[in-house]
N, C-alpha and C positions, 0 to 999 in steps of 0.2 A: 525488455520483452517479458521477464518473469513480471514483475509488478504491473504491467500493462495486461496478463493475462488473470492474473491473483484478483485485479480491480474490477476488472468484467466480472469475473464470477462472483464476487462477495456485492459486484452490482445486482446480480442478477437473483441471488440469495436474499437480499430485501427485497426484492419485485416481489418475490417469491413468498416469501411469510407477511409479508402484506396484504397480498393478493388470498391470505388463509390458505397456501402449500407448503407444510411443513415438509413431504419426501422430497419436493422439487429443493428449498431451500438445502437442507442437509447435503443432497446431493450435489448441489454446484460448489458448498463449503467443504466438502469432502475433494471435490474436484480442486480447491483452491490449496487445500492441504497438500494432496497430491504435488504442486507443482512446487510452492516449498520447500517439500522437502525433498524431490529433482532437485531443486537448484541450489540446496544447503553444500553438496560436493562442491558446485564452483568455489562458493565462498570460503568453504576450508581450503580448498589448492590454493587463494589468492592467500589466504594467511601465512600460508606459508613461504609465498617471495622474499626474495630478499630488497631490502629498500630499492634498489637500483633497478631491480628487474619490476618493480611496481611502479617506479615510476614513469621507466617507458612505456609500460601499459597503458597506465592511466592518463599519459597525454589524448590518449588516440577517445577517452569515455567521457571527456570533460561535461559536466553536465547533465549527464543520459545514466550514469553509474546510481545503481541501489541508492541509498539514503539522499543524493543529492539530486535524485531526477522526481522529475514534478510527479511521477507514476508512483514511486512511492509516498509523496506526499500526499497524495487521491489515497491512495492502501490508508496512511495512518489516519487521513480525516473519518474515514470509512469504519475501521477499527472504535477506534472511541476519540470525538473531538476534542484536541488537544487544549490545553490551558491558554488563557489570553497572552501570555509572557511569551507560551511557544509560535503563537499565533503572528504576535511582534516580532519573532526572531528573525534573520540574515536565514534562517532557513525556509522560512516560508515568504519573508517580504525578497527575495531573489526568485520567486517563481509567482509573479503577479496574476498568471490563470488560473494558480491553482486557487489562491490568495479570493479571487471574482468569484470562484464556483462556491467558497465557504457559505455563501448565502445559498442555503438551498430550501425550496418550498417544504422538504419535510427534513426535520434533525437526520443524522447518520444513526445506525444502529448497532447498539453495541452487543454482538454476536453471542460474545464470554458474560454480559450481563444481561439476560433477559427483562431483568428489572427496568431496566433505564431504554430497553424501546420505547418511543413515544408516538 
């Protein structure tokens, strides 16, 4: 859920400075930040389990969990498109939608480098 809402807005933040709205953009990445860092608490309480209580957990997210669900992989293509090696990895060729969408009619934009929008 977090990476599935962080991805809309950082979608809608290119719309947006695309479209020539810098306040509309800023404001959905502000919104994106917002959530975050909401959901940075989970992640520290999950660091803190102990193996056994994480692993029960984790049966029940198999797949859908932060770095291994395809939402996050939309978040990092979105951020700055990763290297061909990343691109080859068991991280990205194990989620083949995300893998199809790589091709997109305009590059992703990289938010932290205004240089390299294209």
């Amino acid at each position: 859920m977090v990476f599935t809402t962080i991805v809309s807005e950082l979608r809608a933040a290119i719309g947006a400075l695309r479209d020539g709205d810098p306040e509309t953009c800023a404001a959905r990445v502000d919104r994106a930040v917002a959530v975050f860092e909401r959901a940075a608490s989970l992640f520290r309480m999950v660091a803190t389990m102990r193996p056994a209580q994480f692993a029960g957990f984790r049966q029940f997210t198999d797949g859908a969990s932060a770095i291994r669900s395809e939402q996050y992989k939309r978040f990092e293509l979105l951020c700055d498109p990763p290297p061909a090696a990343r691109l080859r990895s068991a991280a990205f060729t194990s989620v083949p939608a995300v893998r199809s969408e790589r091709v997109f009619s305009r590059p992703a934009a990289n938010l932290a480098r205004p240089e390299r929008i294209r």
